[in-house]
N, C-alpha and C positions, 0 to 999 in steps of 0.2 A: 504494500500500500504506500502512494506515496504521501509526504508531508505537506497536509493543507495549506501551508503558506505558499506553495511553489503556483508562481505562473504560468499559464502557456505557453509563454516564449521560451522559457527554462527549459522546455521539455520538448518542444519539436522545432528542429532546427530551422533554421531560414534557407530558402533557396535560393540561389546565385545562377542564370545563366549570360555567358559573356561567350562573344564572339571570338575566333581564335585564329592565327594568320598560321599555316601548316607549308615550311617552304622546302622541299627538297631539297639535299645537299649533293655537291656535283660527285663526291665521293663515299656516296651510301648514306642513310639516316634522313632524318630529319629535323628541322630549330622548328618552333613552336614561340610566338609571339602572341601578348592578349594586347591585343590597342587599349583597351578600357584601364588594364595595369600593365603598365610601362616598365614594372620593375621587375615584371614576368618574361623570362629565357628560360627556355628549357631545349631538350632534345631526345631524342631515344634514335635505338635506331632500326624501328620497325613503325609505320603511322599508331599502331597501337598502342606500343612502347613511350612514344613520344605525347599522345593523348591522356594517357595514365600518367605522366610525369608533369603535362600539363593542371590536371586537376590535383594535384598534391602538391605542387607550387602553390595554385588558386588558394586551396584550401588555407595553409601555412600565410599568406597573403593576407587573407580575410581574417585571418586569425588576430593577428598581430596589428591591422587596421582597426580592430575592434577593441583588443588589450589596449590600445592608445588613446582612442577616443578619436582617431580619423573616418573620415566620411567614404564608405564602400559606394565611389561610383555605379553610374549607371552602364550597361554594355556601351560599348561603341561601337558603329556598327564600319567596318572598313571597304573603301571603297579604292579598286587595284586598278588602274593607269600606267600606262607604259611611254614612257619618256625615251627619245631619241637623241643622242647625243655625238657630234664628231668631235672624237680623241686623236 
């Protein structure tokens, strides 16, 4: 039984869904980038590898944004253009 004091928030967590940049690497693997948090790198090196390693960043992220009293943005949502440049 749990203790009458406890809120609902206490007890079912929040969901987070955020948008994720997934960019091939030219020698196997994958980087994983969240636009919404900027302070999220990651990689694995299988898409799924790299997705799992993605949400255990996120997670550890939102963690510590919370422990702080920082504001958990909202997703951002990325939009990919290809720039032409002579080198």
């Amino acid at each position: 039984m749990l203790p009458s004091d406890w809120r609902r928030s206490e007890i079912v967590a929040d969901h987070y869904s955020f948008s994720v940049v997934l960019e091939p690497q030219e020698g196997g693997g994958f980087t994983v980038l969240v636009p919404a948090l900027p302070e999220v790198v990651t990689e694995g090196d299988t898409e799924q590898e790299a997705l799992a390693n993605a949400e255990e960043a996120i997670r550890a992220i939102l963690a510590y944004r919370r422990d702080h009293g920082l504001a958990i943005p909202a997703d951002a949502r990325p939009e990919i253009r290809r720039v032409t440049v002579a080198a």
